[in-house]
C-alpha positions in Angstrom: 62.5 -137.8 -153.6 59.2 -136.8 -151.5 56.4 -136.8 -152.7 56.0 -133.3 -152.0 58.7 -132.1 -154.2 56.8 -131.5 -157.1 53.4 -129.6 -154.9 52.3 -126.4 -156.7 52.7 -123.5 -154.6 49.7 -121.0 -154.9 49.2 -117.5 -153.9 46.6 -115.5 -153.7 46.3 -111.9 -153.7 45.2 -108.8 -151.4 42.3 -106.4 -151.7 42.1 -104.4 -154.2 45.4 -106.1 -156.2 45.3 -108.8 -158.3 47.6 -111.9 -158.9 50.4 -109.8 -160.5 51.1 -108.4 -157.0 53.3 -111.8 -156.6 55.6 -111.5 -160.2 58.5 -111.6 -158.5 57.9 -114.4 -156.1 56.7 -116.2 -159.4 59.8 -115.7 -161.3 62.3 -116.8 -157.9 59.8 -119.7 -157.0 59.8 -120.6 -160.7 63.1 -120.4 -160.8 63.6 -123.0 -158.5 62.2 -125.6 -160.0 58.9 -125.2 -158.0 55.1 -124.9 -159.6 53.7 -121.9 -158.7 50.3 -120.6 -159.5 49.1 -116.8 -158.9 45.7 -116.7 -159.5 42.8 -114.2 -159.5 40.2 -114.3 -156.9 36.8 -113.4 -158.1 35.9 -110.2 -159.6 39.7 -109.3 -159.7 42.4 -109.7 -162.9 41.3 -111.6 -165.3 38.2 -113.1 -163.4 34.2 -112.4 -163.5 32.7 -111.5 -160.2 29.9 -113.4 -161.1 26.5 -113.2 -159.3 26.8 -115.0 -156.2 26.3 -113.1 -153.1 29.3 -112.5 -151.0 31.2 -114.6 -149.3 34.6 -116.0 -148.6 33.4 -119.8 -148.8 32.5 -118.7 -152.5 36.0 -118.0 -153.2 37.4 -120.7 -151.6 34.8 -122.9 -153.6 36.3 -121.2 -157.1 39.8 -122.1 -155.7 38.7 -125.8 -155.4 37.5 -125.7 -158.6 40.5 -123.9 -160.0 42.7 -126.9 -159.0 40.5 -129.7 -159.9 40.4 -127.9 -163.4 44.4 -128.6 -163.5 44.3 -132.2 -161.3 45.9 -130.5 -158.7 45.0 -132.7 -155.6 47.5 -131.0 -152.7 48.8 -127.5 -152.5 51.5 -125.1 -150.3 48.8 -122.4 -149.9 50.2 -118.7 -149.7 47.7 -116.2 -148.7 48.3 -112.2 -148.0 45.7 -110.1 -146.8 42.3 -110.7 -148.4 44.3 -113.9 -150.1 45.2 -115.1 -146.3 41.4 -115.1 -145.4 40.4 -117.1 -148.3 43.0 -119.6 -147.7 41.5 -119.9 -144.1 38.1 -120.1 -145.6 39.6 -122.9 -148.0 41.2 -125.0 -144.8 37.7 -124.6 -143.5 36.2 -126.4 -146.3 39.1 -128.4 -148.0 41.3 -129.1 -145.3 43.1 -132.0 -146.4 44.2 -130.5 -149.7 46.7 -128.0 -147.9 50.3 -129.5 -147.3 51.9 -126.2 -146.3 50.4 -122.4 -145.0 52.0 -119.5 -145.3 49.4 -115.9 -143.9 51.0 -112.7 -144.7 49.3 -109.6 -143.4 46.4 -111.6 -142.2 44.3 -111.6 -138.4 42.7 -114.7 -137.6 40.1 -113.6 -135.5 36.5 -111.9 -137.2 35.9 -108.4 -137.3 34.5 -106.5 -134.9 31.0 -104.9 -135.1 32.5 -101.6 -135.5 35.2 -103.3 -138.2 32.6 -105.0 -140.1 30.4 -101.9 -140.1 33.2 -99.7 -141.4 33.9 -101.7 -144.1 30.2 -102.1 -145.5 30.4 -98.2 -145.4 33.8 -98.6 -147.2 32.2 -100.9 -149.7 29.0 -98.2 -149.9 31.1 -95.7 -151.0 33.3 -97.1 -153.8 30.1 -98.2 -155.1 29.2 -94.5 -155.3 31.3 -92.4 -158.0 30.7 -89.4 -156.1 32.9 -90.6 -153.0 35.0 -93.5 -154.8 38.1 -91.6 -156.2 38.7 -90.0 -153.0 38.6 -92.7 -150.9 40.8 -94.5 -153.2 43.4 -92.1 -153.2 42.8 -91.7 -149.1 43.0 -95.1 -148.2 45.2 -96.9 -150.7 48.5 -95.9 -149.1 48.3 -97.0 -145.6 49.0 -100.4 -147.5 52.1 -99.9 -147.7 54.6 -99.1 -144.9 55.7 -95.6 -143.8 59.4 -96.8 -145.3 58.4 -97.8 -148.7 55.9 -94.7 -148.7 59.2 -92.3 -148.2 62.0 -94.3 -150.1 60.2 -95.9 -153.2 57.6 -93.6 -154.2 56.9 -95.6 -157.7 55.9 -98.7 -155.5 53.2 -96.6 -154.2 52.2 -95.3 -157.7 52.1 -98.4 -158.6 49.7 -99.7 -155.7 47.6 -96.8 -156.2 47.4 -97.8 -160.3 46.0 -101.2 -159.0 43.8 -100.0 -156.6 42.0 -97.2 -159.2 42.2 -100.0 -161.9 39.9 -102.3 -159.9 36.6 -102.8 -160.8 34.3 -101.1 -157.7 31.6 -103.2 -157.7 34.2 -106.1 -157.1 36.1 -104.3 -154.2 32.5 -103.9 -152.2 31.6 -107.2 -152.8 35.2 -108.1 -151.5 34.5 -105.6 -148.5 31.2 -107.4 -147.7 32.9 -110.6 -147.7 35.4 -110.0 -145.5 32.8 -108.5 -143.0 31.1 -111.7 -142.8 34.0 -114.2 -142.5 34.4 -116.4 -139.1 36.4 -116.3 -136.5 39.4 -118.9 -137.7 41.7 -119.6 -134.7 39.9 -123.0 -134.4 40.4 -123.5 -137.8 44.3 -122.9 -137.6 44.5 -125.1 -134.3 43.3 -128.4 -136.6 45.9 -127.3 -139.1 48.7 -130.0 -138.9 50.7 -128.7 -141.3 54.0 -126.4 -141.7 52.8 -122.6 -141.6 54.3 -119.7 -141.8 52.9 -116.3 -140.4 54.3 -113.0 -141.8 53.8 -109.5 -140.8 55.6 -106.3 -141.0 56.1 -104.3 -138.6 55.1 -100.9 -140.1 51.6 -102.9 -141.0 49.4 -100.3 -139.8 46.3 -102.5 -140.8 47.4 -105.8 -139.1 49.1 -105.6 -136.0 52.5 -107.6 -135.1 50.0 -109.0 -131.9 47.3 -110.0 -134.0 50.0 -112.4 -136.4 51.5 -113.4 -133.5 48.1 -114.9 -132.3 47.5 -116.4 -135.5 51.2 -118.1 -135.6 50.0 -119.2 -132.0 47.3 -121.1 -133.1 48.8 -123.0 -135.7 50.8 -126.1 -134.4 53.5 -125.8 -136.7 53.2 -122.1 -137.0 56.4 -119.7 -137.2 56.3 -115.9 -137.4 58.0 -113.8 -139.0 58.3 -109.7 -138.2 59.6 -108.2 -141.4 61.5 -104.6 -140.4 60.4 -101.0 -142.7 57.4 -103.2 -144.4 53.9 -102.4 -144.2 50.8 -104.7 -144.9 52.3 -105.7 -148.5 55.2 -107.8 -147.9 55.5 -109.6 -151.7 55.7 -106.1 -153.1 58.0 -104.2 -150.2 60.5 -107.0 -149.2 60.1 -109.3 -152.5 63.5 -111.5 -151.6 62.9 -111.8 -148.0 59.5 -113.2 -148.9 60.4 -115.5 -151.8 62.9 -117.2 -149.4 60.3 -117.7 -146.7 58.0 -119.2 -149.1 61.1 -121.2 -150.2 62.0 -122.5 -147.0 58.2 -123.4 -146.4 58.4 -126.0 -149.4 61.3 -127.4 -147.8 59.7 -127.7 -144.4 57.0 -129.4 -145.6 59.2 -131.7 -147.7 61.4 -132.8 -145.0 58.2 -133.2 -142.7 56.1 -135.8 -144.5 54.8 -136.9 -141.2 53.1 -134.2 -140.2 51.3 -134.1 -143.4 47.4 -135.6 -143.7 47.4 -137.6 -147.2 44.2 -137.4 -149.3 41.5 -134.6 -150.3 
């Protein structure tokens, strides 16, 4: 048996969801016989935002910790959306602890000015309660796909539950975060490792060109184009994505080679 077998699979969540966004990849990853931890990122679910200022390193740093807290030494690390860009911030500063990647929803590159500047307006305004419901309920659905937005209209309810359920002051700092993250195409050109790149092609926040350059990067990368989903693929194609993440596992299983050993 490889000594991958038995290497936790972790997933982290996108902005403003928490880690129950992933239940059902949980239960069919579970079910498998794999390890799989969904875990909050700071400020959302069940964890404190804390008083740092923001940044991605930060959360990538409480990741680290998280693991270490449960002598977990090596990881398949899943990331969608927000979750994607602190798993690149966590290759950035714990690169050897990654055996598998999988990006879902997720550019590589920074923002631009004009990006970065709209979403430190973005995080200004749920900050305000004057301007925070509406912009909730204006924004929240382009995270999902024009499909899913038309045929399963309690998957949207649900989204927009999440998203009015999440602490504001945790969103902006998110927001700010994001802003401020690197450039990572370098970062995914040193990653030696199975990877996996997913998008959908009704994401009408992350384009299908934008994954594909990430999935170029990577020197194991794959992509992936899932049809009628938008930027939430765990929650609008659940199967299709727990068999991706399945098939990752066993890519990087079969692949010991490829892999760095270590921390």
């Amino acid at each position: 048996m490889s000594a991958l077998d038995g290497t936790p699979i972790v997933l982290l969540h996108a902005l403003p969801l928490d880690s129950s966004m992933w239940r059902a990849q949980t239960r069919a990853l579970a079910a498998r016989g794999h390890t799989v931890l969904a875990l909050d990122q700071r400020g959302f679910g069940q964890e404190p935002l804390g008083s740092a200022p923001p940044s991605l390193d930060v959360v990538a740093d409480d990741l680290a910790a998280a693991l270490d807290r449960r002598g977990i030494g090596h990881v398949v690390l899943v990331g969608c959306s927000m979750g994607g860009y602190t798993s690149m911030a966590f290759l950035r500063r714990h690169p050897r602890r990654v055996r598998a990647l999988a990006l879902l929803s997720t550019r590589a590159t920074a923002d631009s000015s004009e990006a970065a500047a709209r979403r430190r307006l973005f995080a200004h305004g749920i900050r305000d309660t004057a301007t925070r419901g509406g912009l909730v309920e204006a924004t929240t659905p382009a995270l999902l796909g024009a499909t899913s937005r038309d045929r399963h209209p309690a998957r949207l309810a649900e989204v927009l539950a999440s998203a009015r359920a999440a602490d504001p002051e945790a969103v902006a700092w998110a927001q700010e975060a994001i802003a401020a993250r690197p450039d990572s195409l370098d970062t995914l050109r040193a990653t030696d490792v199975p990877a996996l790149v997913v998008v959908g092609d009704e994401d009408e926040l992350v384009f299908v060109a934008e994954a594909e350059a990430a999935a170029n990067a990577l020197p194991h990368g794959r992509l992936v184009v899932l049809p009628g989903v938008g930027h939430l693929p765990p929650l609008e194609a659940p199967d299709p994505v727990s068999e991706l993440l399945t098939a990752l596992h066993d890519d990087a299983t079969a692949v010991p080679g490829t892999i760095s050993e270590g921390r």
